[in-house]
C-alpha positions as CSV (number, residue, x, y, z in Angstrom):
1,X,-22.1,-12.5,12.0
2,X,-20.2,-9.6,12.6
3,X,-16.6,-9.0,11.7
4,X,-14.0,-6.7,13.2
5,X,-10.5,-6.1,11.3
6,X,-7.4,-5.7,13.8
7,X,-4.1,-4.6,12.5
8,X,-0.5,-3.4,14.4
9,X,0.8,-0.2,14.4
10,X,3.0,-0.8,11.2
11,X,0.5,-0.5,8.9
12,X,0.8,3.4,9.5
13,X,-2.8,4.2,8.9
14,X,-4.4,7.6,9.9
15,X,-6.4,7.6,12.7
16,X,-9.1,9.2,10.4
17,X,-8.9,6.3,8.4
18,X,-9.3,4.2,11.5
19,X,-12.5,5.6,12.7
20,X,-13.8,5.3,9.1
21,X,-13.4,1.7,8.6
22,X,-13.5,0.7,12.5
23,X,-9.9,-0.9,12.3
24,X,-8.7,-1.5,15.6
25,X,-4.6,-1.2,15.4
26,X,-2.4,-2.6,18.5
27,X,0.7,-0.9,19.0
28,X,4.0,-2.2,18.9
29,X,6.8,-1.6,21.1
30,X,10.2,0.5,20.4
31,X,12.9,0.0,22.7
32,X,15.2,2.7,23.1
33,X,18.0,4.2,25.4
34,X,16.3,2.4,28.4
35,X,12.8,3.3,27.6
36,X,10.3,1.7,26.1
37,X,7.5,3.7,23.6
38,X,4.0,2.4,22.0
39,X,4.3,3.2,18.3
40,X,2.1,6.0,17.5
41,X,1.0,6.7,21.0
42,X,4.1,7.5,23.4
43,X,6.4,7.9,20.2
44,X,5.7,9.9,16.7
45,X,7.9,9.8,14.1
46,X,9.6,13.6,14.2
47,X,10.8,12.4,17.8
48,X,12.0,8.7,17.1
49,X,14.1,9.7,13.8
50,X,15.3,12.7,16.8
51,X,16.4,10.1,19.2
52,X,17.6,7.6,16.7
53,X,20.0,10.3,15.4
54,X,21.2,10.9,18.7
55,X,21.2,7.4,20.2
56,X,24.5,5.4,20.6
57,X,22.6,1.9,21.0
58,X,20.7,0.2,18.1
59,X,16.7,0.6,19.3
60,X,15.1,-2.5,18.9
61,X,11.6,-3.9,18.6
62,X,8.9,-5.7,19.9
63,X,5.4,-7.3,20.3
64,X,2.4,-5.9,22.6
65,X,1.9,-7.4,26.0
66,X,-0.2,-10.6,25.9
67,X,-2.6,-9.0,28.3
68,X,-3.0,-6.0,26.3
69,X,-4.2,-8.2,23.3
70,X,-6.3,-10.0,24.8
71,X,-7.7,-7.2,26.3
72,X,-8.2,-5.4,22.4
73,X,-10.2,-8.7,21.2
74,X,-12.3,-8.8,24.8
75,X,-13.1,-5.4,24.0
76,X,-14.0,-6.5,20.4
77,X,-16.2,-8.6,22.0
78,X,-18.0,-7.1,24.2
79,X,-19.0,-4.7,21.4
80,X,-20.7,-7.4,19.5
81,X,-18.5,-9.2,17.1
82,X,-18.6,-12.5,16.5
83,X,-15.0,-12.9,14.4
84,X,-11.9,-10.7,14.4
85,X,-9.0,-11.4,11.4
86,X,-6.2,-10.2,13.0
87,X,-4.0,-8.6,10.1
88,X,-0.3,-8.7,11.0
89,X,3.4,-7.9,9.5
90,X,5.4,-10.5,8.1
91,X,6.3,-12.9,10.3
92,X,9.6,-13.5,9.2
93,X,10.6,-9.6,10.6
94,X,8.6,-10.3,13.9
95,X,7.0,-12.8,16.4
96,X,3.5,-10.7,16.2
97,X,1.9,-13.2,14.1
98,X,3.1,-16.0,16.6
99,X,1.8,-14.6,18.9
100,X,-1.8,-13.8,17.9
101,X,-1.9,-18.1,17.0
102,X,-0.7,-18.2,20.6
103,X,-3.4,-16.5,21.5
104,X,-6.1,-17.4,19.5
105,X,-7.1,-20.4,20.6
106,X,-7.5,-19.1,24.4
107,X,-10.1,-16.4,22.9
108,X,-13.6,-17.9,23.9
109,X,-16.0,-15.1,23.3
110,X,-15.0,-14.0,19.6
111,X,-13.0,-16.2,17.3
112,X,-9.8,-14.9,16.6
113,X,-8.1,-15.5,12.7
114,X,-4.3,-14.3,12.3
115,X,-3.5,-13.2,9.0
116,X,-0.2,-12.9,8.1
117,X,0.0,-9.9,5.6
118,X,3.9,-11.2,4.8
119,X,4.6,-7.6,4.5
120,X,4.1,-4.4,6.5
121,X,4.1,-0.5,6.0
122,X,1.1,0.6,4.2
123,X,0.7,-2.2,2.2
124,X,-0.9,-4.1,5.0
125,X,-3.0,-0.7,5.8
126,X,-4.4,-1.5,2.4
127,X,-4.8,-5.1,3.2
128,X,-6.4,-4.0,6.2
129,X,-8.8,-1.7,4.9
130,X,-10.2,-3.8,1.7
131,X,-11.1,-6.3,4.6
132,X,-12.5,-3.7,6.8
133,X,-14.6,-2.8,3.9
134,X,-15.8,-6.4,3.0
135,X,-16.7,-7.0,7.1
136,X,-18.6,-3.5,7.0
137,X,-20.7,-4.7,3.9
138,X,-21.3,-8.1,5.7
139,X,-19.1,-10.5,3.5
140,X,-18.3,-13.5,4.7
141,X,-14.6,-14.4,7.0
142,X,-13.7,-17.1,4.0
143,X,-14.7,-14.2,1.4
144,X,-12.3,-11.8,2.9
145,X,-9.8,-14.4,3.6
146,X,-9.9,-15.0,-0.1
147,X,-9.7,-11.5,-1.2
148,X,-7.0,-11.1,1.2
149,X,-5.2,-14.0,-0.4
150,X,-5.6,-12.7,-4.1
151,X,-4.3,-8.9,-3.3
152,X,-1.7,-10.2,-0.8
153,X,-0.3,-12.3,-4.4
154,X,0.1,-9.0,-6.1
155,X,2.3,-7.5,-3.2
156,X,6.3,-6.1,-4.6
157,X,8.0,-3.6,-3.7
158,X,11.5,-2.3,-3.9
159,X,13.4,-0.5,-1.0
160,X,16.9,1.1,-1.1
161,X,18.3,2.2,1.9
162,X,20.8,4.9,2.7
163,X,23.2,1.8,4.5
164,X,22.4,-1.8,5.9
165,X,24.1,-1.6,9.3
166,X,20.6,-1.3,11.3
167,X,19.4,-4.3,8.6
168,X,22.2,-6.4,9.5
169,X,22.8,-5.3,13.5
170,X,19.0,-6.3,13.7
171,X,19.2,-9.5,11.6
172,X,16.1,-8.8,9.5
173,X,18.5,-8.9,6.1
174,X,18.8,-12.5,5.9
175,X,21.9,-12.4,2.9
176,X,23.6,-9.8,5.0
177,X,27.2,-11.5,4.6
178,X,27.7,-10.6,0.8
179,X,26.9,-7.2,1.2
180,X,29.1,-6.2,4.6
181,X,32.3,-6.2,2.9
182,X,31.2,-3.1,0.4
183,X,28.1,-1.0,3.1
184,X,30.1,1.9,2.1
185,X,30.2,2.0,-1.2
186,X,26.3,0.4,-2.8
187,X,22.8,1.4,-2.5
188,X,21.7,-2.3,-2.3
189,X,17.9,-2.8,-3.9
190,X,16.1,-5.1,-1.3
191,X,12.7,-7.0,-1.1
192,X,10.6,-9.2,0.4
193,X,11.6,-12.7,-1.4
194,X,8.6,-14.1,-2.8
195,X,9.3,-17.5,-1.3
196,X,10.8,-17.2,1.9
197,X,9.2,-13.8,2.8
198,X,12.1,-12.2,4.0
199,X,14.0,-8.9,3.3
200,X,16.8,-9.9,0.8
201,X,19.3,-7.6,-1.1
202,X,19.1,-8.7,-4.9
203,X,21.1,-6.0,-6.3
204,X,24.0,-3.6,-5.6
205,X,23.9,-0.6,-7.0
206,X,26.9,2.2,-6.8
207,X,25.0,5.2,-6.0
208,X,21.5,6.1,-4.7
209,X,20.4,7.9,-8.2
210,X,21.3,4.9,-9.7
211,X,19.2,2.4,-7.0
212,X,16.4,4.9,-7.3
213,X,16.4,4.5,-11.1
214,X,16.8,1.0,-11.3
215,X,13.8,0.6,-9.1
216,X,11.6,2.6,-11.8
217,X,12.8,0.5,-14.3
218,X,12.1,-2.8,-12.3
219,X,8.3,-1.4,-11.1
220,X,7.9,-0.7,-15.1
221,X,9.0,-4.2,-15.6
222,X,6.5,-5.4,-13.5
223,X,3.7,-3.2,-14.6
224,X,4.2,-3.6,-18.3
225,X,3.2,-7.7,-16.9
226,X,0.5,-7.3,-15.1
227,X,-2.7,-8.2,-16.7
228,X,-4.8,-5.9,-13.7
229,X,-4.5,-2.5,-12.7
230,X,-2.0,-1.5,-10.1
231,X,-1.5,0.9,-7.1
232,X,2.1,2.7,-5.7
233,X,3.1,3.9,-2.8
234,X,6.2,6.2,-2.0
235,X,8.0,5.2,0.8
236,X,10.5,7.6,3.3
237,X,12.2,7.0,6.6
238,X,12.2,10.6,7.8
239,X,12.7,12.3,4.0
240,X,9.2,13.7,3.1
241,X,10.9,15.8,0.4
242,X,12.8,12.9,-0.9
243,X,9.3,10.8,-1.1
244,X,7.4,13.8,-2.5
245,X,9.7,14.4,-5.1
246,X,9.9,10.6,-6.1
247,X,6.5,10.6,-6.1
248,X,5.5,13.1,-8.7
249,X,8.2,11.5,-10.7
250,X,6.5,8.3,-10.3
251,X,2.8,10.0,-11.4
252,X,4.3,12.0,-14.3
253,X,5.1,8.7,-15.8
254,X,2.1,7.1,-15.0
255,X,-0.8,9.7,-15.2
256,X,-3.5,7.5,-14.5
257,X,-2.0,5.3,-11.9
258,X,-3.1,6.0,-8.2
259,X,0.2,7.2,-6.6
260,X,0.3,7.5,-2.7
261,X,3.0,8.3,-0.2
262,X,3.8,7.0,3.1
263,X,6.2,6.7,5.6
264,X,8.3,4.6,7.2
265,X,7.5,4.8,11.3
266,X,9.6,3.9,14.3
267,X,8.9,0.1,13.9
268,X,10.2,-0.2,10.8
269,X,12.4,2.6,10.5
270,X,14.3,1.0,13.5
271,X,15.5,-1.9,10.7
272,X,16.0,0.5,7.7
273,X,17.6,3.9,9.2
274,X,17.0,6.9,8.4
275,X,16.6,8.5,4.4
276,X,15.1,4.9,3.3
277,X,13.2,5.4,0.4
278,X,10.7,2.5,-1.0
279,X,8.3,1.8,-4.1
280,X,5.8,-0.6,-3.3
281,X,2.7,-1.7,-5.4
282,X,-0.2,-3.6,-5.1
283,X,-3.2,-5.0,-7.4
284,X,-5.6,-1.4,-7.5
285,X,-8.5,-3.0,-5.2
286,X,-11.0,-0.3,-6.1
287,X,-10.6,-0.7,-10.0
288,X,-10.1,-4.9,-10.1
């Protein structure tokens, strides 16, 4: 029984590290100024953060075409797979996961599993390739499922953003009314609430040094707890030197810890603005 691993375009994997693990991404859509852009096909990130600068309308998101999914796990098919687990972002930020359920069941040729990563960025890429890996060396769907289940556990991750008003215009910041009063003045901490799975603001912090330093202390918080290695990622909305710099901060106080940096693409960066900056961690799949 062969097993292919889909994901969306959030996950912000390389197309090298596509072809390598045969993950099939589906793009989603940005809508903006009148147009509307396939993430990392019609769009790159240089040119949204470009037009997001310049654009007097909130962009806004959205899911791929029904037919053009369909069409991705036909295609799936037709190449021989039996099963697809469909990996997609949290579905408390978007109706993507929805919509694969929707879908599934009207699949005939290939059985269709939606996974809901309850996350998104890179985190999911990771999600996406430990599967991709377990499907390559012929594990079973219910083995990856599980594997899935026990790294998606281990998912945290702090994000502080420059201001909340694209949070809040979009309604992805689900405690938004606390924090409108003061946008100006605090560098609010948010996360993805381990119960509800949505982005919440837990903390206000009065300056970005101070946000950024609070996060180091919470991620050593959390690592000094963890009983199994652990993996970071640096996250930037359009600030590569602001995510390099954090992240050989990060390494030079964890040496041995893999460190990695990412980005924060049109998708998500619609949400979180520009000059976003994130920490996010994970259990370290290839050490566990």
């Amino acid at each position: 029984m062969k097993t292919a691993i889909v994901t969306d375009s959030s996950a912000y994997l390389s197309r090298a590290e596509c072809d390598k693990y045969h993950i099939t991404v589906i793009p989603l859509l940005i809508n903006m100024d009148g147009k509307s852009y396939r993430e990392g096909i019609d769009i790159d990130n240089q040119t949204f953060y470009r037009k997001l600068k310049a654009s007097t309308t909130l962009p806004s998101t959205s899911e791929s075409p029904t037919g053009m999914i369909i069409k991705t796990y036909n295609k799936l098919a037709a190449e021989g797979y039996d099963n697809v687990i469909s990996i997609h972002l949290a579905s408390t930020i978007s109706g993507m996961y929805r919509q694969i359920c929707a879908i599934a069941p009207t699949i005939k040729n290939i059985k269709v599993i939606p996974y809901d990563s309850h996350i998104t960025v890179r985190l999911m890429g990771d999600l996406a390739i430990v599967a991709a890996r377990m499907a390559h060396a012929g594990k079973s769907v219910k083995d990856i499922l599980k594997r899935l289940d026990d790294l998606r556990s281990t998912i945290d991750e702090v994000f502080v953003v420059d201001d909340l008003k694209n949070l809040v215009k979009g309604g992805r910041l689900s405690n938004a009314s606390g924090f409108i009063g003061s946008l100006l003045r605090i560098k609010p901490l948010l996360t993805f609430d381990n119960k509800t799975d949505k982005i919440v603001a837990f903390q206000k912090i009065r300056s970005r040094k101070r946000a950024l330093k609070r996060t180091e202390q919470i991620f050593a918080e959390k690592v000094k707890a963890a009983d199994y290695p652990i993996r970071a990622t640096v996250f930037n909305a359009n600030d590569p030197q602001g995510g390099n710099f954090r992240a050989k901060h990060i390494q030079s106080m964890y040496p041995d810890m893999k460190i990695e940096q990412s980005f924060f693409g049109p998708a998500i960066g619609t949400h979180l603005g520009a000059k976003a900056l994130a920490l996010g961690w994970i259990k370290d799949f290839d050490k566990d």
